[in-house]
C-alpha positions, 0 to 999 in steps of 0.5 A, a space after each residue: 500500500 503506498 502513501 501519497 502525501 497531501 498539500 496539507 501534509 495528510 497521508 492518504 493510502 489507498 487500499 486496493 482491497 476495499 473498494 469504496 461503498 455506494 450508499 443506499 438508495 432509498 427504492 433499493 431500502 423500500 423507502 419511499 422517495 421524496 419529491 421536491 417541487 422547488 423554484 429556481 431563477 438563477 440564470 434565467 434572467 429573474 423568470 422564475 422556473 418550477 423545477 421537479 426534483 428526486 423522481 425514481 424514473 428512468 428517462 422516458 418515463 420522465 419525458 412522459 411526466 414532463 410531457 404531462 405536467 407542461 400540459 397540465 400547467 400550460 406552459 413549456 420547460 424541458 427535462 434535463 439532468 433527471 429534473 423537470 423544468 416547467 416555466 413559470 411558477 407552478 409549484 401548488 399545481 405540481 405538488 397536487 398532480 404528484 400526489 394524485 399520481 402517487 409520489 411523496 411530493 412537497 414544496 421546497 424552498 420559500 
């Protein structure tokens, strides 16, 4: 095992014999996932955007979902990175619509 010496002085050692352990993921527990419905206008120029977060869906279903809630809302938005996007502020009407659909959802942010 050999030691690699840090800026700060710290020896880390790597040991090949144990690799590192992904933690568990809260479908993998039985868990029932947590959906945030957040708002987000950073880089948008001040437009606020409803952004859908922590869905356990593979990425056609979230297209599909996406594809729902942009009509549900009458807006437009995209999926991107595992999230929704839908444009405007929404967040009440998408936290009902998830919870109708089954998901633990709840708003977050102010």
């Amino acid at each position: 095992m050999k030691s690699y010496p840090t800026a700060r002085g710290v020896v880390l050692r790597k040991s090949p014999s144990a690799p590192p352990r992904a933690p568990a993921s809260p479908a993998a527990t039985g868990a029932p996932t947590r959906v945030r419905v957040a708002r987000e206008v950073s880089g948008r120029g001040g437009k606020a955007v409803s952004v859908v977060l922590g869905l356990p869906l593979g990425p056609a279903e979230l297209e599909t979902l996406g594809r729902e809630l942009k009509k549900l809302c009458g807006a437009g938005g995209a999926v991107r990175d595992g999230r929704i996007e839908v444009q405007g502020e929404h967040r009440d009407r998408l936290v009902e619509a998830l919870r109708q659909r089954g998901y633990d959802a709840k708003r977050s942010g102010g």
